[in-house]
N, C-alpha and C positions, 0 to 999 in steps of 0.2 A: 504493500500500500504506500503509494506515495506520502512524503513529510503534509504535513497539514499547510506551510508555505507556499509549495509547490503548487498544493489542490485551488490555494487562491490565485495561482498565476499560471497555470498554464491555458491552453488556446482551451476553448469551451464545449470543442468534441473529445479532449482528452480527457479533459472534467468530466464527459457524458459517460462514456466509454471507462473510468474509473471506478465511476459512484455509481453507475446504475444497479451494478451488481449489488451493492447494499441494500437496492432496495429492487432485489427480485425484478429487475430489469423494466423497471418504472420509468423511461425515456424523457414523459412528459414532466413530472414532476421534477426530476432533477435537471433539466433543459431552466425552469425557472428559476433554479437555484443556482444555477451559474450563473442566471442576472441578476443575482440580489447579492453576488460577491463585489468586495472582500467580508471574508465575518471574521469577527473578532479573536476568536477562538471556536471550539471542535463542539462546545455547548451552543453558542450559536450559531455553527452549523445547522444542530440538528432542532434550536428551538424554530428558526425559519423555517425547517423543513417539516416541521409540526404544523406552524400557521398558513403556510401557502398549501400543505394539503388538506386542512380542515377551508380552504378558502375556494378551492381550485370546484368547478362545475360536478355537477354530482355524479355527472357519466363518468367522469376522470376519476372522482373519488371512487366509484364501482371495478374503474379498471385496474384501480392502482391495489384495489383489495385481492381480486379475481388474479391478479398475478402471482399470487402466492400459493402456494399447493393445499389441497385439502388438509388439515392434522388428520395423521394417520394414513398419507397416501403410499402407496407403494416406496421405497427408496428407488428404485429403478428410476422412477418418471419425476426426482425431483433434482434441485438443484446439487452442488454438492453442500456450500453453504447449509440448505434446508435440510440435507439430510445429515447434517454435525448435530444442527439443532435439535432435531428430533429423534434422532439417535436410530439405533435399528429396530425389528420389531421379534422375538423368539415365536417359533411355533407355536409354544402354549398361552402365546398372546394371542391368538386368534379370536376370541369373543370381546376382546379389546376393540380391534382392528374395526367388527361387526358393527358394535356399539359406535363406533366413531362413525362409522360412514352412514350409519341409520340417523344418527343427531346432526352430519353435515348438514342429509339431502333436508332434514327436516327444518336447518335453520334457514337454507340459502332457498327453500321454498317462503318460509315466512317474511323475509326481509331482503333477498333479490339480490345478495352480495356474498361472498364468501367469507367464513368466519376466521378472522387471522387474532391471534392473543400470542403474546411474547412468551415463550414455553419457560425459557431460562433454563433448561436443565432438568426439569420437571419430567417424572415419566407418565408416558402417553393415558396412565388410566385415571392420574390427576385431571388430564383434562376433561376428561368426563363430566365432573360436577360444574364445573365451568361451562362448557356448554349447555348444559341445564338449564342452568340458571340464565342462563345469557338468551335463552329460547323464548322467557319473559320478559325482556326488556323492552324498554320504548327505542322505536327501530332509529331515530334521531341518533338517540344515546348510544345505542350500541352502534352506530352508525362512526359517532368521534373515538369511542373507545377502541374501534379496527384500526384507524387512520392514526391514533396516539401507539397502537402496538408497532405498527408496520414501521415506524420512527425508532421505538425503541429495540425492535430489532435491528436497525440500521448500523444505529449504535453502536452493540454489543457485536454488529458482524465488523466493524470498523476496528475497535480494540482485541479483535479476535484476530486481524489481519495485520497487527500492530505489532501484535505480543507484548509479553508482559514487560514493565516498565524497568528500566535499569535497575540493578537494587545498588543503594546507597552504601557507601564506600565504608564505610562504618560497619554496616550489616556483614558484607562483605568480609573486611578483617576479623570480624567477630567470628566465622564459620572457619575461616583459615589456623585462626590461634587456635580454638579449640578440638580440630580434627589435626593439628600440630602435636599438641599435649598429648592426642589419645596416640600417635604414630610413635613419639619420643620414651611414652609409657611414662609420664607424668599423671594422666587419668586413665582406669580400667573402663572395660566397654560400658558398665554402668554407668560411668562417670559421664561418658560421652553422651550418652542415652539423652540422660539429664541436662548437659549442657544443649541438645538437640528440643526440648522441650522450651526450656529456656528462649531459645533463639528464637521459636515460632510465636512464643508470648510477646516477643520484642517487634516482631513484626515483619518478618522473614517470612517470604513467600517463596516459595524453591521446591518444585516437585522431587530432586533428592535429598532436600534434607528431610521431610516427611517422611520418605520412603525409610530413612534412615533411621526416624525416630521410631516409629514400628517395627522396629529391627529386634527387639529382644521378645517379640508376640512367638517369635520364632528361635529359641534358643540357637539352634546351631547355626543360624546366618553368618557365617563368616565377614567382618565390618568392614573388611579390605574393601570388597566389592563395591557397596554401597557409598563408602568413604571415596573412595576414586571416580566415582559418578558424581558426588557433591563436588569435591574440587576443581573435574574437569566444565562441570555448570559455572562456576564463580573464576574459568580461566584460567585457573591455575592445573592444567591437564601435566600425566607423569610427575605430579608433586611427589617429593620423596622425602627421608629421613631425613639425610643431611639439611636440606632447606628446611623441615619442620624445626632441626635445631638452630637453624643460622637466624629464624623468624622469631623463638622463642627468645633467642638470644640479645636481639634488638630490643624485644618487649620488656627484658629483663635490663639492659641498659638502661632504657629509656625511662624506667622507676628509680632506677642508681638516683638518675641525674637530677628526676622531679623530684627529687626527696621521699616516691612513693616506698622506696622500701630501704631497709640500711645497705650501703654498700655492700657489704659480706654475706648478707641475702642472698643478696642481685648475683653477686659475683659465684654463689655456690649454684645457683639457679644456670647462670650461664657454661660453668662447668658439668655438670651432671647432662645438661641438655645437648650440649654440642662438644666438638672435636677443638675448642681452645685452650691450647695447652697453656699461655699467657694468664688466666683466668683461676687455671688448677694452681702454677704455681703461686698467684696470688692467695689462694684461700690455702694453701699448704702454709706457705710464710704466716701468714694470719692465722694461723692455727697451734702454728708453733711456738709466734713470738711474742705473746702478751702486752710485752712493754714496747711494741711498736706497731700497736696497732690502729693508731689515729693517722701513724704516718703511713700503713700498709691501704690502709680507708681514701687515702688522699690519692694514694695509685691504683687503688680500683674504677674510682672517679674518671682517673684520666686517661684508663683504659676505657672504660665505655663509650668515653667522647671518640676515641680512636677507632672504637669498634664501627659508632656510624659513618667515620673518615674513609671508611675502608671500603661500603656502602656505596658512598657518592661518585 
């Protein structure tokens, strides 16, 4: 899908030819929305495309409904778009499928339009009741309510053609340090589990890290697998030991320095984690030498600044 920039500048058959797929190959409707560019943003996109089709002649409004497929049509005969949405249907849905197509012919008898309602994800015998109920409506009403789904489907096929949105760099390091720790054997796979829960409370949207968090529903999952699928999502693919301790080891600098933790912390944290032998002998002398240990503190300091030197 084109950047949303682009959908305001390019020539007005590209626009056509773009967007119409959003909305079920609607020519008309979106023809007028390329003359009511530039919009603002991706919500005013779609609020104009709400007002000009609750505005546009009733025959257009009928065609722009009728373009969409029955719920519950065959997948064969629909878009592919419509049929993500509506997902597949199993054999033993058959008195589903029945029901759906008996309440179609029965609504688009009543009210002369085809019934379109935004599924979102919903399975096919949820709609049911909805149809029902939507068989009593004032045909007006239910008339804006078709022409407000067929929008909010547009939508949802727009951010579907988007994909999901960068995750925040923040986010990001946080799934790094923590599948660091469990590779370094700083945390056992429980620990991981937990920090995997964690992360999803914080606002982590990542189909491996889920996958990951339901990882102990299954004792024997081996974590490699699952863990190497999260890294390779967040870019960081062939992520290995050595980097999980070069990473842990920055993290642990970087508390030296902010005062988050006392040098000799820091510094036993960075030896146990990685292959710095600069670090070991620091906490060995500081280990040994009692009475020079404010001075051993001051060269831990000035190794960690060295450590991000090495970095840059």
């Amino acid at each position: 899908m084109m950047t949303f920039d682009e959908l305001n500048s390019v020539d007005i058959d590209v626009f056509v030819e773009r967007v119409t797929r959003l909305f079920e190959g609607a020519e008309m409707l979106v023809r007028r929305l390329a003359d009511e560019r530039p919009f603002e943003s991706e919500d005013d996109l779609f609020d104009t495309a709400r007002a000009t089709a609750r505005g546009m002649p009733e025959a257009e409004q009928i065609e722009l409904l009728d373009g969409h497929p029955r719920i519950g049509a065959d997948p064969a005969t629909v878009s592919e778009m419509s049929r993500r949405e509506q997902g597949g249907a199993e054999p033993s849905d058959a008195w589903i499928a029945n029901e759906l197509a008996a309440l179609n012919e029965a609504y688009e008898s009543r009210f002369g339009f085809r019934f379109v309602v935004f599924v979102a994800g919903r399975p096919r015998a949820d709609i049911i009741p909805l149809l029902e109920r939507a068989l009593h409506a004032d045909r007006d009403e239910e008339l804006r309510r078709g022409l407000d789904d067929v929008v909010l489907i547009a939508a949802d096929r727009m951010e579907a053609l988007r994909g999901p949105p960068p995750m925040r760099e923040e986010l990001r390091e946080g799934i790094a340090l923590e599948a660091s720790r469990w590779m370094v054997g700083e945390i056992d796979r429980d620990g991981l589990i937990r920090a995997t829960h964690r992360l999803i409370e914080e606002g982590v949207e990542s189909p491996a890290l889920l996958s990951l968090s339901l990882a102990n529903q299954t004792e024997t999952v081996d974590l490699a697998e699952p863990v190497a699928r999260l890294m390779d999502e967040i870019g960081l693919g062939e992520w290995d030991r050595a980097q999980a301790g070069q990473l842990l080891a920055l993290h642990a600098a970087a508390s030296i320095l902010g005062d988050v933790s006392q040098p000799i912390d820091g510094a036993r944290r960075i030896a146990s984690v990685s292959d710095n032998t600069q670090f070991r002998e620091l906490v060995g002398r500081w280990e040994a030498d009692a009475d020079r240990r404010d001075a051993i503190n001051e060269e831990i300091k000035h190794a960690a600044v060295e450590l991000f030197g090495e970095e840059e």
